[in-house]
N, C-alpha and C positions, 0 to 999 in steps of 0.2 A: 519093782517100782509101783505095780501094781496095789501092794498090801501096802505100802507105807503111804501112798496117797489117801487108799483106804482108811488108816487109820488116824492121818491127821485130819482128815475133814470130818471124821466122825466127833473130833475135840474142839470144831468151831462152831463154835455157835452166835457167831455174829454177822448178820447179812448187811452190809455194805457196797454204795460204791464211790471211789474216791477219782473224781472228774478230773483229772490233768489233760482231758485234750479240749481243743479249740472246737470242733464239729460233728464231734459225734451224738448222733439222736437217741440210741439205742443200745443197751449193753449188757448182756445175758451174764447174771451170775454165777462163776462155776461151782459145779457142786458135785462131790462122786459121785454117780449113779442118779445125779439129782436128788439123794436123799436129805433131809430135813428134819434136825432133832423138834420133836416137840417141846413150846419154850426157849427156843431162839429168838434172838433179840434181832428186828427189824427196824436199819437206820437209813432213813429217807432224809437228805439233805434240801435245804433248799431248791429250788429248781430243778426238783426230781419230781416224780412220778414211780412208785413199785407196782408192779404185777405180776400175781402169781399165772402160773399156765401149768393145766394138768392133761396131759394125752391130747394135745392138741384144744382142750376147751378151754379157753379164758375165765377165770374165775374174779379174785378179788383183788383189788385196785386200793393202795393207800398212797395218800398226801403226805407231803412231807413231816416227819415225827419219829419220835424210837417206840415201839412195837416188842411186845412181848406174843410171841406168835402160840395161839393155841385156839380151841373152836370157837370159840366167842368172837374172836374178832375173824376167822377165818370161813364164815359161815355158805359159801358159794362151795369153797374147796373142800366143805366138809360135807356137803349133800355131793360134790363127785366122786369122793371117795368112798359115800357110806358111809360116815361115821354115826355109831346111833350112839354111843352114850362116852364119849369123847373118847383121848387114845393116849398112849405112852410112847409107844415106839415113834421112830423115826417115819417121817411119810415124804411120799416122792413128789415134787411139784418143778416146776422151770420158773426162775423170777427174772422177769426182764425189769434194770431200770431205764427208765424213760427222761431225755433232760427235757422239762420244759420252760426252760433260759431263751432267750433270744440268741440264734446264731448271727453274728455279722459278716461284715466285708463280702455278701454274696453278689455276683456280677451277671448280667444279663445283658443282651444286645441281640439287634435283630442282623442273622447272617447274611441277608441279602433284604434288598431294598424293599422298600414299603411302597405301592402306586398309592397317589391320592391328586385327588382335582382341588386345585388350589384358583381363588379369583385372582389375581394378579398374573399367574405364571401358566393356568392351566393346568394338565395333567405334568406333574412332577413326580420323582421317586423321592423318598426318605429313609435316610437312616438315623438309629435311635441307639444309644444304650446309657446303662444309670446300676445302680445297688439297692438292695432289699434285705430285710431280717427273717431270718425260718424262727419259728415256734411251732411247737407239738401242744394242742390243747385237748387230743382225746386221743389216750395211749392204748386203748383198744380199739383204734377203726386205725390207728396206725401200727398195731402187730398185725392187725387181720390182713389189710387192704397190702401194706407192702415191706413188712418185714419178715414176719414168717418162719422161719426157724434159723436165720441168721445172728450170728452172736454177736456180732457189731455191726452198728448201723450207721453210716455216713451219711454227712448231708450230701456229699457229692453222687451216693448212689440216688439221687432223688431232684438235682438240680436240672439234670436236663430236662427231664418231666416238666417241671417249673417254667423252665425259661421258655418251651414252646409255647404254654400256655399264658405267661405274662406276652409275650412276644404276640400271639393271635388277639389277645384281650387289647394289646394297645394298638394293635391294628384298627379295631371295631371301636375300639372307644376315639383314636383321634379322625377315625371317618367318617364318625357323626357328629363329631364338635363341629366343624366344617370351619374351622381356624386359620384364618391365611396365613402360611409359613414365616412372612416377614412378622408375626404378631406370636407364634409359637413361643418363644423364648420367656416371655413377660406370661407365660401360662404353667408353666413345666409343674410345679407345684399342685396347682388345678388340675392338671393331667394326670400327673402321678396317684394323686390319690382315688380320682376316677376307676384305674387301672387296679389299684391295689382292693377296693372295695371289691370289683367284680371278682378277680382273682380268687379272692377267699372266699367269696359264696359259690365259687367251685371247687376247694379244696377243703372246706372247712370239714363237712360233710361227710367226704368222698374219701380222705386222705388225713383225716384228724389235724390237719396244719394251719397254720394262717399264719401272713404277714406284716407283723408289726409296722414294717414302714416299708415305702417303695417310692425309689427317687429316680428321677430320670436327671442325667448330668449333661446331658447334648442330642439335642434333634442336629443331625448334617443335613445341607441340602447337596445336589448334585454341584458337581466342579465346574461345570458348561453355566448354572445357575448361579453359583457363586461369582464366576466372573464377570457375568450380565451383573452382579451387583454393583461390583467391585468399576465395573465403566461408569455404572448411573451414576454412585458415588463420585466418582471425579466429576462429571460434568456438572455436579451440583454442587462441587467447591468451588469452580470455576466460576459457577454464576455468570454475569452479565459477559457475554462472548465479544462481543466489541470492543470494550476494556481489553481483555484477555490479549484483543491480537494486539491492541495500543502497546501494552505493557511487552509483548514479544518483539514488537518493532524496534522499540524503543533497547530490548535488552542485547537486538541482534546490530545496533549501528556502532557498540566501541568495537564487536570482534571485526566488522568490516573495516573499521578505519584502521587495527592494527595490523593488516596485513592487506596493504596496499599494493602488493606484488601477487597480489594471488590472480591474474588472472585475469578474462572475464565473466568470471562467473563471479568470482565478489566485486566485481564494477556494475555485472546484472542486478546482486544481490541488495548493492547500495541502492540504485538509481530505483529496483522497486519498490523498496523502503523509502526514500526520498518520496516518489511519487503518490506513496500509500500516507502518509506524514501529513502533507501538503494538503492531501483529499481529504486527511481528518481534520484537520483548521480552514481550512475552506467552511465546509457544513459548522463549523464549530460557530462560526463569524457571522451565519447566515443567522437572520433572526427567525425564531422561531422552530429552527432546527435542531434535533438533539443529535447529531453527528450521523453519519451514512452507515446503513449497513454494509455485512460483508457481502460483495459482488456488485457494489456499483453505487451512485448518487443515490444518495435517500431511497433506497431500494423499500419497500413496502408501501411509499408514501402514495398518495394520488398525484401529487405536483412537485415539480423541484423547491428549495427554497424559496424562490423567486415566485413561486405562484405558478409556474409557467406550465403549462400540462406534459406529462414529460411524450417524448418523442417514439412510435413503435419499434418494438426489439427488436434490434439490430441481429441479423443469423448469426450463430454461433460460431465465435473463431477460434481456430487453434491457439494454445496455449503451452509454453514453452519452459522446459525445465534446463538448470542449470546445474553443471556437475564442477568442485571444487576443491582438491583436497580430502575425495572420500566422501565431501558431502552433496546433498542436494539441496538447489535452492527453488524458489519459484512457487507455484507458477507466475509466469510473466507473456504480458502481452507482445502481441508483435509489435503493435508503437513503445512497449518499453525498451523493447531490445534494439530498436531501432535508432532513439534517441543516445544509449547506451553506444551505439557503434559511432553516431555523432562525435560523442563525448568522446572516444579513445577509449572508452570501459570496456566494451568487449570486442575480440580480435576474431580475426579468421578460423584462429586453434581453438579456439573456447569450444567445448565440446559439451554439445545441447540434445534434448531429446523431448518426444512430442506423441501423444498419443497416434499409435497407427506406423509408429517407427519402431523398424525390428529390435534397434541396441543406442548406443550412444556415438555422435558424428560428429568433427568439427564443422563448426556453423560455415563455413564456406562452401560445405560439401553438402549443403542443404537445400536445394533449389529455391522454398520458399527464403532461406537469410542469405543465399549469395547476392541478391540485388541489393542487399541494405549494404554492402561493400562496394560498391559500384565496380565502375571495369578498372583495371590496373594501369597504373601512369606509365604511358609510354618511355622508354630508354633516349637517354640526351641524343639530340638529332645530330648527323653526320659535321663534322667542320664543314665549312663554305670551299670551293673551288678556287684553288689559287692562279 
């Protein structure tokens, strides 16, 4: 096997290389013995780079074109060989070709959280990832620096080098932007190319590489952060809170009315909704008024409707929840529940619960709501003496 590799490579004399793969940077042409007829024909495609390499010393470097290889155009390789007055025979060199095409689809992301101090949120963590293109723009600081005498060269043996340093680089670049994360998004563009600039004036150099483009596809904020959004967001669909619970009163009085039997908890549920109803068309009627807040008459105002100065706060009363079919209603005052037990709305069994109570009790079994039952009608009294 030996002689007959021998002697068909001594019958080529065409140096090529013909790129079928997707990623690879670097790709040593075989050759027996590394010999080299003089007068071979040297075919540099496109998006190549050739280099010859002799005993380890890098010599000469052609652009893409076809090459008739002899000392004239070989003039590095022919001061390491010695040649004083050109040659015939065969001569031994390594040609590495070099793609320099743009590699795509490469991916980076940061493995664990990025800290940065944000104005809105404070000290938060971030996570980042997005896609970049490799290119090879000096095929001798990248044999030297990190290929070396491998005969194929991946971008993959080379990505993680990359990705720590895009990875450090967009650490330092979005911790000087000092960009509030809610405004990150509307930047990504601006960011990325901040990133990709510095990156290459570390790699350009260093590593003969640089990259064409560098996008970032998603800054994450933490999930605890996200959700603090995701609440402010609601309460700023919601808008005006007063409305809000009108619009709730109003949606919870067909479910009480269709189930009439439920209880007193939906007798409590109505009678607080009636009572909350009433208290909004009251203020509504009153001039000058733009209806009560929630927790009481024109709560923020200085004076009632009426002008009248309002009256000092009343100590803080319990407040009484109502349990229904699974659900909870409330809270409700003791004068609501009280008028409710008037009504026939809510019963002895109704079972209610109140801060500072271990679980849920029928209201009879409650010392503050057994009075609002009064005492029990005594049994018809004896027949008369005959």
């Amino acid at each position: 096997m030996g002689i007959f590799n021998k002697l068909r490579n001594e019958l080529i004399d065409i140096i090529e290389w013909l790129d079928d793969s997707q990623h690879t940077l670097v790709w040593r042409f075989p050759r027996y013995q590394n010999e080299i007829k003089n007068g071979a024909q040297l075919i540099v495609r496109p998006g190549q780079k050739a280099v010859f390499v002799r005993e380890g010393e890098i010599a000469d470097a052609f652009e893409p074109g076809t090459y008739t290889l002899n000392t004239s155009n070989l003039p590095l390789l022919g001061t390491l060989a010695g040649w004083k007055y050109g040659f015939e025979s065969p001569f031994k060199a390594e040609v590495y070709f070099v793609s320099t095409r743009q590699l795509t689809d490469l991916k980076w992301g940061t493995p664990n959280p990025i800290m940065m101090r944000d104005p809105d949120f404070g000290p938060i963590r971030l996570r980042a990832f997005g896609v970049y293109t490799l290119r090879a723009i000096d095929p001798k600081a990248l044999l030297r620096e990190l290929v070396g005498t491998d005969g194929i060269f991946e971008a993959a043996e080379v990505t993680e080098l990359l990705k720590s340093i895009i990875i450090s680089t967009f650490a330092e670049v979005i911790g000087r932007s000092q960009i509030a994360a809610l405004d990150l998004a509307a930047r990504y563009q601006e960011l990325g190319e901040a990133v990709r600039k510095v990156v290459c004036e570390r790699i350009d150099d260093e590593y003969g590489l640089e990259l064409p483009s560098l996008n970032i596809v998603n800054i994450a904020l933490p999930e605890e952060v996200e959700k603090a959004l995701d609440k402010r967001s609601s309460m700023g669909v919601i808008g005006d809170l007063a409305r809000y619970q009108q619009y709730q009163l109003a949606s919870a009085l067909p479910l009480a009315a269709a189930n009439p039997g439920g209880g007193g908890a939906a007798a409590g549920l109505g009678l607080g909704m009636g009572m909350a109803m009433a208290n909004q068309l009251l203020y509504a009627a009153a001039p000058g008024s733009s209806g009560p807040a929630p927790g009481g008459p024109n709560f923020g105002s200085a004076t009632t409707p009426w002008g009248v100065p309002p009256p000092p706060p009343a100590p803080a009363a319990p407040l009484w929840h109502v349990a229904n079919n699974g659900q909870t209603f409330g809270p409700f005052s003791l004068a609501q529940l009280a008028q409710a037990v008037a009504e026939g709305q809510l019963t002895r069994a109704t079972t209610v619960w109140s801060a500072g109570m271990s679980g849920w009790l029928a209201a009879a079994q409650v010392p503050e709501l057994a009075a609002l039952f009064g005492t029990a009608n005594p049994p018809p009294p004896p027949p008369p003496p005959r």
